[in-house]
VMD Tcl script that builds the backbone (N, CA, C; Angstrom):
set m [mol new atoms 402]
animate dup $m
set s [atomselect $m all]
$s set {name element resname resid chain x y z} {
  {N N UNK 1 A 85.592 133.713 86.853}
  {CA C UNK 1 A 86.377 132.824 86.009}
  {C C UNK 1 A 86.947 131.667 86.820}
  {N N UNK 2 A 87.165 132.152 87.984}
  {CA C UNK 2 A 87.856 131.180 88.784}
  {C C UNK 2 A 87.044 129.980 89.091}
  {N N UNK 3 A 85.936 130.071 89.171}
  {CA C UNK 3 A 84.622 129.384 90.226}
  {C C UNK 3 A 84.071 128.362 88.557}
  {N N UNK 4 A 84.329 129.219 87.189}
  {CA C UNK 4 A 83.793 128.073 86.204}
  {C C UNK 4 A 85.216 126.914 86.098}
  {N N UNK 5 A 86.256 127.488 85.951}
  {CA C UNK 5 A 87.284 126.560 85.530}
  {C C UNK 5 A 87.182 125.413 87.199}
  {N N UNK 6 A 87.476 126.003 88.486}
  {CA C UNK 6 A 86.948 124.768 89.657}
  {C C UNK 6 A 85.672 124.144 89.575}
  {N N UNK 7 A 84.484 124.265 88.762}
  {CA C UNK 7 A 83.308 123.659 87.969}
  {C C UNK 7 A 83.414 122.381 87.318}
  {N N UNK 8 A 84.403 122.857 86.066}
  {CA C UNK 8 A 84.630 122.178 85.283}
  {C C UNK 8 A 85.544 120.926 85.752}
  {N N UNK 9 A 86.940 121.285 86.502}
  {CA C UNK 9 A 87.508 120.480 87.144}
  {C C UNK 9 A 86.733 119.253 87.979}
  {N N UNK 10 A 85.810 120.184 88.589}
  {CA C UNK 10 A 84.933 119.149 89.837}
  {C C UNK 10 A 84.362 118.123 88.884}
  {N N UNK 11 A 83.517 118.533 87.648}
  {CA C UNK 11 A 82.809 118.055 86.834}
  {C C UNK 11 A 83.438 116.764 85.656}
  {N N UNK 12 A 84.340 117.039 85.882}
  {CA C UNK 12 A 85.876 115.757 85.300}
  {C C UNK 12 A 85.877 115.147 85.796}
  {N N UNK 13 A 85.989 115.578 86.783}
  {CA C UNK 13 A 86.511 114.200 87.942}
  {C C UNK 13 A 85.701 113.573 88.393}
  {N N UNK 14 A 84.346 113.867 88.309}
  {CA C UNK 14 A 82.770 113.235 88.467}
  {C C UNK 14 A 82.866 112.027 87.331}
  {N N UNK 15 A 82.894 112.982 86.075}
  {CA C UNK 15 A 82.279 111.791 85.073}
  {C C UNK 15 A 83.767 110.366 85.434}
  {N N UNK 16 A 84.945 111.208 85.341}
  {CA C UNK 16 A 85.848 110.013 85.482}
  {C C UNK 16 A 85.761 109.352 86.308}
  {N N UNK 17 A 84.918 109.364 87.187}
  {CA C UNK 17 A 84.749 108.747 88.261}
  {C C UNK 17 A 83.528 107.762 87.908}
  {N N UNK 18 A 82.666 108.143 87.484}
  {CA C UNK 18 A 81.630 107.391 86.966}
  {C C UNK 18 A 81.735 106.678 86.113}
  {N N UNK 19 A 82.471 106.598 84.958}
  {CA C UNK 19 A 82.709 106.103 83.922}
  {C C UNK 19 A 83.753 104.764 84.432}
  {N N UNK 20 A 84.759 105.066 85.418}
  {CA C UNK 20 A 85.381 104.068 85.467}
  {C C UNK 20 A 84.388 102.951 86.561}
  {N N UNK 21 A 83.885 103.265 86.969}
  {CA C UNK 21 A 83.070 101.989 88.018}
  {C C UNK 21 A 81.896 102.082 87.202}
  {N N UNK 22 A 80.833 101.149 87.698}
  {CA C UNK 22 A 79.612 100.311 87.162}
  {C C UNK 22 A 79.021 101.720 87.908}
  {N N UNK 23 A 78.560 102.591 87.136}
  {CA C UNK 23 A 77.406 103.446 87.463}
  {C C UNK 23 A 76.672 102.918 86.818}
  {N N UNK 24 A 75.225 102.752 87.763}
  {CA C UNK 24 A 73.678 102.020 87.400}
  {C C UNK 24 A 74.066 100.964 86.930}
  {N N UNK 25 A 74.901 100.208 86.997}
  {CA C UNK 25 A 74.968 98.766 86.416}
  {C C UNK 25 A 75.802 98.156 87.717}
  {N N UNK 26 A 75.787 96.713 87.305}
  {CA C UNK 26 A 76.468 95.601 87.959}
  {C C UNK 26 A 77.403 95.461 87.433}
  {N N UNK 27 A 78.690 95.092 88.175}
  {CA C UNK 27 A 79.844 94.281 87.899}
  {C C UNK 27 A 79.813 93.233 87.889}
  {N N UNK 28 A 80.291 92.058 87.000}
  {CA C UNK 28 A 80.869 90.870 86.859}
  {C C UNK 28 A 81.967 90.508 86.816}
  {N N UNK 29 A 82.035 88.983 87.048}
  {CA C UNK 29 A 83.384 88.348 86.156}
  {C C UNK 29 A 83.299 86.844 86.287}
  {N N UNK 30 A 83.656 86.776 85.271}
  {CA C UNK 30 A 83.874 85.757 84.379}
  {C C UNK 30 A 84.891 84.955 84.505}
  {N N UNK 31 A 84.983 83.918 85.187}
  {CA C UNK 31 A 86.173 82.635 84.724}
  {C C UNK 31 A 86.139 81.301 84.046}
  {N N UNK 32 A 86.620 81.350 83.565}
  {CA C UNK 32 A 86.930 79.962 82.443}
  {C C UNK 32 A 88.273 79.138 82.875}
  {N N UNK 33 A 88.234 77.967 83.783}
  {CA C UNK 33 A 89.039 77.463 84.009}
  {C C UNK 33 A 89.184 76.151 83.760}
  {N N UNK 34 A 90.718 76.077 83.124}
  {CA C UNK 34 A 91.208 74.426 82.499}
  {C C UNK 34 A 91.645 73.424 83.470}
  {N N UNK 35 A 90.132 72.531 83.645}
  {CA C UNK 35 A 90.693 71.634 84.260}
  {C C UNK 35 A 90.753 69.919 83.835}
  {N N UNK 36 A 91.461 70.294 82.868}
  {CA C UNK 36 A 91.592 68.905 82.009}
  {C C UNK 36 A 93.319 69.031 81.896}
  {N N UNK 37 A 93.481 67.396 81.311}
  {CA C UNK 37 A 94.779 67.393 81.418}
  {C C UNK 37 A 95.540 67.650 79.869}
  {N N UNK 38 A 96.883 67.562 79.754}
  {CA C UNK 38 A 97.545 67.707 78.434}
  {C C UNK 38 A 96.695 67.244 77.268}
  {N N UNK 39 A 96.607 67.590 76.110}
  {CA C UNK 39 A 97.050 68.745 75.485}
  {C C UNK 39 A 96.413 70.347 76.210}
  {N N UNK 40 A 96.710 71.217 76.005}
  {CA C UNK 40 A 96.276 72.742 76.156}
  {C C UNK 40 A 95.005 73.016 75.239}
  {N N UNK 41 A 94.458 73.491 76.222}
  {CA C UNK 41 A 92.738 74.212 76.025}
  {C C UNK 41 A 92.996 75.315 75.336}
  {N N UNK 42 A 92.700 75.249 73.809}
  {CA C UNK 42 A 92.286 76.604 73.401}
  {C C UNK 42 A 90.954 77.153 73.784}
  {N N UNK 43 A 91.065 78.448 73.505}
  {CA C UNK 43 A 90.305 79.210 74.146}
  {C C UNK 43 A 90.073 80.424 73.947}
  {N N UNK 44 A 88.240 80.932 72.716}
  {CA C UNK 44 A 88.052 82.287 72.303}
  {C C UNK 44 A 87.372 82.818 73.107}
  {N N UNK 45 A 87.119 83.971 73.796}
  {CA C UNK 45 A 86.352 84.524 74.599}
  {C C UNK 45 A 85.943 85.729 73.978}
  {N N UNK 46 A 84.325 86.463 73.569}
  {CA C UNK 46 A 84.732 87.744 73.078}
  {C C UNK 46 A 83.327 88.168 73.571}
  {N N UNK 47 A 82.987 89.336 73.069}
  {CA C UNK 47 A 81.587 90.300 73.243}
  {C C UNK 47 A 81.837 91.205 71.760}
  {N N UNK 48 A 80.463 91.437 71.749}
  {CA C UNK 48 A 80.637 92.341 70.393}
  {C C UNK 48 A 81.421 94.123 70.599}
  {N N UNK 49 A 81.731 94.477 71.814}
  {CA C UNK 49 A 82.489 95.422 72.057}
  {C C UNK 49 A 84.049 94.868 71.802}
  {N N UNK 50 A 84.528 93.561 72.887}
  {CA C UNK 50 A 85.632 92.943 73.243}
  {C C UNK 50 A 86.150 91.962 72.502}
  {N N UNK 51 A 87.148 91.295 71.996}
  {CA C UNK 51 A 87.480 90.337 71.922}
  {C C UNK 51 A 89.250 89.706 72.487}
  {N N UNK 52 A 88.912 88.842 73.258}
  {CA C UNK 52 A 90.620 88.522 74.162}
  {C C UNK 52 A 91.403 87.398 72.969}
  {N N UNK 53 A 90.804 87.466 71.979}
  {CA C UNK 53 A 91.949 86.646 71.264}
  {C C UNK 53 A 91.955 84.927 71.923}
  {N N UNK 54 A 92.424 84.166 70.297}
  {CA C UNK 54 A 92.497 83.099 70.808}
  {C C UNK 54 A 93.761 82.841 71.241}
  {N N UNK 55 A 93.897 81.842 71.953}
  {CA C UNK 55 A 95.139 81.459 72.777}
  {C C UNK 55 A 94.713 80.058 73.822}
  {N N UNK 56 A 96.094 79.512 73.868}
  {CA C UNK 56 A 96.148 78.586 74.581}
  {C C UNK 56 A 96.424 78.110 76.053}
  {N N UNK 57 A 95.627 77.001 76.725}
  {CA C UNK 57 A 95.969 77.357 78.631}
  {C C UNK 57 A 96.008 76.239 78.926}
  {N N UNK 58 A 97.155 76.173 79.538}
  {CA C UNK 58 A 97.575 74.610 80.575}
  {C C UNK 58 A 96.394 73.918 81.833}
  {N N UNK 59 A 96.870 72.764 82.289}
  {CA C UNK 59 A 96.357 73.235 83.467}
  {C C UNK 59 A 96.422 73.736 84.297}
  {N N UNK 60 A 94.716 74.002 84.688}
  {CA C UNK 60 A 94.237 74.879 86.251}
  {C C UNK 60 A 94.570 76.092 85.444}
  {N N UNK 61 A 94.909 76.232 84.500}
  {CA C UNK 61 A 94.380 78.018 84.196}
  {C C UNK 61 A 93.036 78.817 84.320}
  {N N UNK 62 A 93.408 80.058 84.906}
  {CA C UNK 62 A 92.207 80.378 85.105}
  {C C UNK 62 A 92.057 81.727 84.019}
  {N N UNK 63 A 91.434 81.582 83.245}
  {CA C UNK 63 A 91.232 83.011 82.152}
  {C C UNK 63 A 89.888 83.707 82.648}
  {N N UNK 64 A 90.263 85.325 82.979}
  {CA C UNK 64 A 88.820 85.961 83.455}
  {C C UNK 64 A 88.980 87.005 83.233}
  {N N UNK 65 A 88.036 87.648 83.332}
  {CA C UNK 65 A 87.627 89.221 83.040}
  {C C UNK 65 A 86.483 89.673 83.821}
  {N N UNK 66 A 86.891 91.167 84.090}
  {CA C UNK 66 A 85.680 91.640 84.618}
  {C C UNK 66 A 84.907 92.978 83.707}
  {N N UNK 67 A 83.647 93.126 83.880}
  {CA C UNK 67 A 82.886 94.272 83.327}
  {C C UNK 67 A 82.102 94.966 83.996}
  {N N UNK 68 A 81.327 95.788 83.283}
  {CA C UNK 68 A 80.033 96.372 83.841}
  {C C UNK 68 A 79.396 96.006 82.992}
  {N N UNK 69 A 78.010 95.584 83.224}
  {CA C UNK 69 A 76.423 95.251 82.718}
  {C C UNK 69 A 76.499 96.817 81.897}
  {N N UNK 70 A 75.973 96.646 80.244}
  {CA C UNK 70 A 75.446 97.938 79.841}
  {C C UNK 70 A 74.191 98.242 80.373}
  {N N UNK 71 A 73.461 99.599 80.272}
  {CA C UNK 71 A 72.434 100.026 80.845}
  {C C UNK 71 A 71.465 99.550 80.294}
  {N N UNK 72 A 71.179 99.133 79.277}
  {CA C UNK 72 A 69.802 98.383 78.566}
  {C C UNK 72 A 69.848 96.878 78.886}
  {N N UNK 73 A 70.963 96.791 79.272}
  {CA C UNK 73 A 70.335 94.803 80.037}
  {C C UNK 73 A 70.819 94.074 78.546}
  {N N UNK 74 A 72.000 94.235 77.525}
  {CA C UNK 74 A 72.253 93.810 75.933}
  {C C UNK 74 A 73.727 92.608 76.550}
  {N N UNK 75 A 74.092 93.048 77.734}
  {CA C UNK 75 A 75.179 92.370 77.558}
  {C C UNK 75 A 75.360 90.795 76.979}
  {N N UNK 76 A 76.295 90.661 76.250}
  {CA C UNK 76 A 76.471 89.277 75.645}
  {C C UNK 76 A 78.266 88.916 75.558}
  {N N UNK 77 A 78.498 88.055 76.592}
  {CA C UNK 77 A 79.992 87.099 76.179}
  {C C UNK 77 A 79.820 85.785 75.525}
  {N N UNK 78 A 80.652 85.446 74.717}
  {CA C UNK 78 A 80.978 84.168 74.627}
  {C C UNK 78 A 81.815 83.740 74.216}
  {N N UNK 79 A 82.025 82.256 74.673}
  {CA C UNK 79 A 83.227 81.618 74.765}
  {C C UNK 79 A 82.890 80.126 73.302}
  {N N UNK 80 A 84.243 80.274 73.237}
  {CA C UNK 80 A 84.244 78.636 71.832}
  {C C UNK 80 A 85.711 78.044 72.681}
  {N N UNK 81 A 85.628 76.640 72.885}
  {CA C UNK 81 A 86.548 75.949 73.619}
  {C C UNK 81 A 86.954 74.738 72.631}
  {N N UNK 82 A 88.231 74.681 72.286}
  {CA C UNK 82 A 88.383 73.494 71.632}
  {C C UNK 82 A 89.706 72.289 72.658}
  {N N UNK 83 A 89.548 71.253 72.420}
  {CA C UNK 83 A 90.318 70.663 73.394}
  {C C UNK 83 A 89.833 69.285 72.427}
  {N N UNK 84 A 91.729 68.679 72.546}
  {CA C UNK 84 A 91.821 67.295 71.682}
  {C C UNK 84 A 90.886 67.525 69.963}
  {N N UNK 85 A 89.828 66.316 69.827}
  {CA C UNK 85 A 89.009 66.256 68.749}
  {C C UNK 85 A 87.651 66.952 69.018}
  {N N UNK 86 A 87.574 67.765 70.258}
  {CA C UNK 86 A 86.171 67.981 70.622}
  {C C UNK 86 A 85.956 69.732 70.595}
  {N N UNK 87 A 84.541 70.175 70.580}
  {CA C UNK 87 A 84.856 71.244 70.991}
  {C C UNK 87 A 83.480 71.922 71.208}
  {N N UNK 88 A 83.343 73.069 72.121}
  {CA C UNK 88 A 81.957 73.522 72.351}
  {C C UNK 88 A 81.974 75.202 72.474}
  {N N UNK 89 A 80.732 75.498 71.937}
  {CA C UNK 89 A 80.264 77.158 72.363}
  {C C UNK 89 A 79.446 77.363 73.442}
  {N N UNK 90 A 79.483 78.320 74.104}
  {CA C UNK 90 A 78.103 78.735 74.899}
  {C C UNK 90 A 78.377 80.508 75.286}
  {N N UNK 91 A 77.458 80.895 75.595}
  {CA C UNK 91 A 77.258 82.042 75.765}
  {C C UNK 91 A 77.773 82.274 77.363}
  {N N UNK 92 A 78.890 82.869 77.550}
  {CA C UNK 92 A 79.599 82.852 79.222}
  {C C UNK 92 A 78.642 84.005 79.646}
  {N N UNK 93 A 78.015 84.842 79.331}
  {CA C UNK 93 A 77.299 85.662 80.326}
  {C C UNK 93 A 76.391 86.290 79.433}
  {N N UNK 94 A 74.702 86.572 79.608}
  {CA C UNK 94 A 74.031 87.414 78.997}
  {C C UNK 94 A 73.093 87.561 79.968}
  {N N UNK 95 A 73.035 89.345 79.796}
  {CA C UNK 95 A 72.259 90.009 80.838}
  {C C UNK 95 A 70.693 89.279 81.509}
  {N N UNK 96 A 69.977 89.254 80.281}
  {CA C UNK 96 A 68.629 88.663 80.507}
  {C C UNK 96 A 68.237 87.402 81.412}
  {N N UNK 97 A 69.126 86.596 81.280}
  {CA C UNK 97 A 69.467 85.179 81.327}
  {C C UNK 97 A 70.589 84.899 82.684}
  {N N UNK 98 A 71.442 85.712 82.898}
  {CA C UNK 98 A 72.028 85.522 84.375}
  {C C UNK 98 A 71.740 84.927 85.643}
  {N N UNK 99 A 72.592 83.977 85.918}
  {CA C UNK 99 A 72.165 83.538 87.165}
  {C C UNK 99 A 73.153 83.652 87.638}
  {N N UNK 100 A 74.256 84.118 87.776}
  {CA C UNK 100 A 75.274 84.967 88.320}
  {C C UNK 100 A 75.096 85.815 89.585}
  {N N UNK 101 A 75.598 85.557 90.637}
  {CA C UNK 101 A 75.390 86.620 91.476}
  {C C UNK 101 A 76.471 88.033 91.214}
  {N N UNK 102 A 77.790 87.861 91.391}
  {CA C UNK 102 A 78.853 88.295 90.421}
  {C C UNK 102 A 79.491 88.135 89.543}
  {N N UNK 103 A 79.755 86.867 89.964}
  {CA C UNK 103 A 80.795 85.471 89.378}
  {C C UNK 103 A 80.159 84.420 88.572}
  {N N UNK 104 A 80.450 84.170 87.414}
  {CA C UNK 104 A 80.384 83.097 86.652}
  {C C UNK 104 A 81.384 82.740 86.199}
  {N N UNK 105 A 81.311 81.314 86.991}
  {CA C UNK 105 A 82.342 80.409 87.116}
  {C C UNK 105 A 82.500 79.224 86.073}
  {N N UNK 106 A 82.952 78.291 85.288}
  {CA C UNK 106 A 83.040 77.919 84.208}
  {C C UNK 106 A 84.289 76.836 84.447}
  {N N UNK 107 A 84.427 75.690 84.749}
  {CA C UNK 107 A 85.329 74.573 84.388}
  {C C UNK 107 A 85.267 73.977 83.539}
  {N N UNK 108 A 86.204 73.655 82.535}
  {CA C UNK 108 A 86.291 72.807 81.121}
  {C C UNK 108 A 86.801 71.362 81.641}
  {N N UNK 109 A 86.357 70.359 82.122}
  {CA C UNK 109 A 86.191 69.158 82.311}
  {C C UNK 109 A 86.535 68.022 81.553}
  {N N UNK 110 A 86.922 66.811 81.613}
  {CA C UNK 110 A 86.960 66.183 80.341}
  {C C UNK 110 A 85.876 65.821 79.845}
  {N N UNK 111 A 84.439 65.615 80.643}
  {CA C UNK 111 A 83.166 65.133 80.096}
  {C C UNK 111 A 82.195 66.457 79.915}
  {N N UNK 112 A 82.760 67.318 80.243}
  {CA C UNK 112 A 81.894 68.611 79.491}
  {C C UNK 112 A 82.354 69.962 80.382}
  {N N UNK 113 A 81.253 71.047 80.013}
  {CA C UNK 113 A 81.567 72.330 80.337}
  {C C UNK 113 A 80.606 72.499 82.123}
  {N N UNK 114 A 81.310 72.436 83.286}
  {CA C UNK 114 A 80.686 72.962 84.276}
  {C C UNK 114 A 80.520 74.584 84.812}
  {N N UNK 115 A 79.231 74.852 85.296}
  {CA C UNK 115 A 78.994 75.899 85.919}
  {C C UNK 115 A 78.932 76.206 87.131}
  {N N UNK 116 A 79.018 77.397 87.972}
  {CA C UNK 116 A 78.118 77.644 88.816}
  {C C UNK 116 A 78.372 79.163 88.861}
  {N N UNK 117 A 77.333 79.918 89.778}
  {CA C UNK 117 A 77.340 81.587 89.383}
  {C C UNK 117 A 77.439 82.118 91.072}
  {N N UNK 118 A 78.167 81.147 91.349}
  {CA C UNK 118 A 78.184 81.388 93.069}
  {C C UNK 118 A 79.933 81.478 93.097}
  {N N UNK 119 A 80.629 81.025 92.088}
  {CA C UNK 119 A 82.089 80.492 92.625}
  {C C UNK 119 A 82.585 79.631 92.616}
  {N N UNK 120 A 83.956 79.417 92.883}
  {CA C UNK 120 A 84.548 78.116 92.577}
  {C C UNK 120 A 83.967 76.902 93.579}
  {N N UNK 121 A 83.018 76.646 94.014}
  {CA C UNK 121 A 82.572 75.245 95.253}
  {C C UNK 121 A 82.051 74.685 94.377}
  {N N UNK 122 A 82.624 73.756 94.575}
  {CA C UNK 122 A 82.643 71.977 93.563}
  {C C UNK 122 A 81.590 71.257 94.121}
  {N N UNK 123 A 80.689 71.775 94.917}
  {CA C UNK 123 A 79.559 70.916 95.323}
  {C C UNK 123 A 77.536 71.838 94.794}
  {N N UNK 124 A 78.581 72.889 93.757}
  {CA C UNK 124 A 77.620 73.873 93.370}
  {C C UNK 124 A 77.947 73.510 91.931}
  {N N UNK 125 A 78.569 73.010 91.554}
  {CA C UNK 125 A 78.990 73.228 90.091}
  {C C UNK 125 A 77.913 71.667 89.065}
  {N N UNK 126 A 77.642 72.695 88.170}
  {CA C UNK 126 A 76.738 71.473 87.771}
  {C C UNK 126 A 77.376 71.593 86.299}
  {N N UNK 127 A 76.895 70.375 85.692}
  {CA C UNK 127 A 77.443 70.012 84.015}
  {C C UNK 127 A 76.239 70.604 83.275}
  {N N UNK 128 A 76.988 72.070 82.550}
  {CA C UNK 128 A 75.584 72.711 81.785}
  {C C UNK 128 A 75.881 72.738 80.457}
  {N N UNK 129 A 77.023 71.950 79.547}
  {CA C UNK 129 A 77.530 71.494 78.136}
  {C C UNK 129 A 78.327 70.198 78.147}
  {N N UNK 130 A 78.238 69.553 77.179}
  {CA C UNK 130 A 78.288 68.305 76.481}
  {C C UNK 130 A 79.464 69.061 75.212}
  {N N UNK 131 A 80.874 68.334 75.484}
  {CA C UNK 131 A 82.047 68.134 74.646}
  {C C UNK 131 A 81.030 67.926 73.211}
  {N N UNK 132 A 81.419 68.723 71.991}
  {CA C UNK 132 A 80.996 68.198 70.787}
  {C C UNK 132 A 82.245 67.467 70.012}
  {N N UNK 133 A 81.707 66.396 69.324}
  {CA C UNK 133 A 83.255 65.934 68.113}
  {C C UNK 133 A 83.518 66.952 66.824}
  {N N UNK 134 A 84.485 67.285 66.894}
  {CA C UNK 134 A 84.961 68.623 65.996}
  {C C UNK 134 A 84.441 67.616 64.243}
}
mol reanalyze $m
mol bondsrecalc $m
mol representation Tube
mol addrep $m
């Protein structure tokens, strides 16, 4: 009796252990940062598991999250940005399509949405969305 209940114990603390870190998957994360000036960047971020609610960010805010990749390669974020009369969607991370090493990085600009999947270096960051007029 003794040897199933220290089993079971061992066997808890396995899965909890697994479950909380990226077993067989990758970790990410995601930043979305405001770097435009007054008024405040709204800002929806969600996944069909998640959603962070809309809300508003000054500048140099940095809004991020981290995950694990699901095991079938389905993952999907995205972000809707509105700022002044303008505003744009794009998909902040999907498995298939990643060019992310960990990090996908994301500046809201006044002339559009910049990337890079390396990190915040401003000499990596390229313009991968165009501001739409609301």
């Amino acid at each position: 009796m003794k040897n199933i209940i220290t089993c079971l114990i061992l066997s808890v603390n396995i899965f909890i252990t697994i479950a909380s870190a990226c077993f067989l998957t990758n970790e990410y994360e995601v930043h979305v940062v405001n770097k435009l000036p007054s008024p405040k960047l709204k800002l929806h971020c969600a996944s069909k598991e998640t959603d962070f609610g809309i809300s508003d960010y000054g500048p140099n805010y940095d809004f991020h999250w981290k995950f694990c990749e699901n095991v079938v390669s389905t993952t999907l974020y995205f972000c809707h940005l509105w700022w002044r009369n303008k505003q744009v969607s794009f998909n902040a991370f999907e498995s298939r399509k990643t060019v992310c090493r960990n990090n996908c990085y994301y500046e809201a600009r006044s002339d559009g949405i910049y990337f890079s999947g390396d990190g915040p270096k401003s000499n990596l960051m390229k313009k991968v969305y165009d501001w739409q007029n609301r």
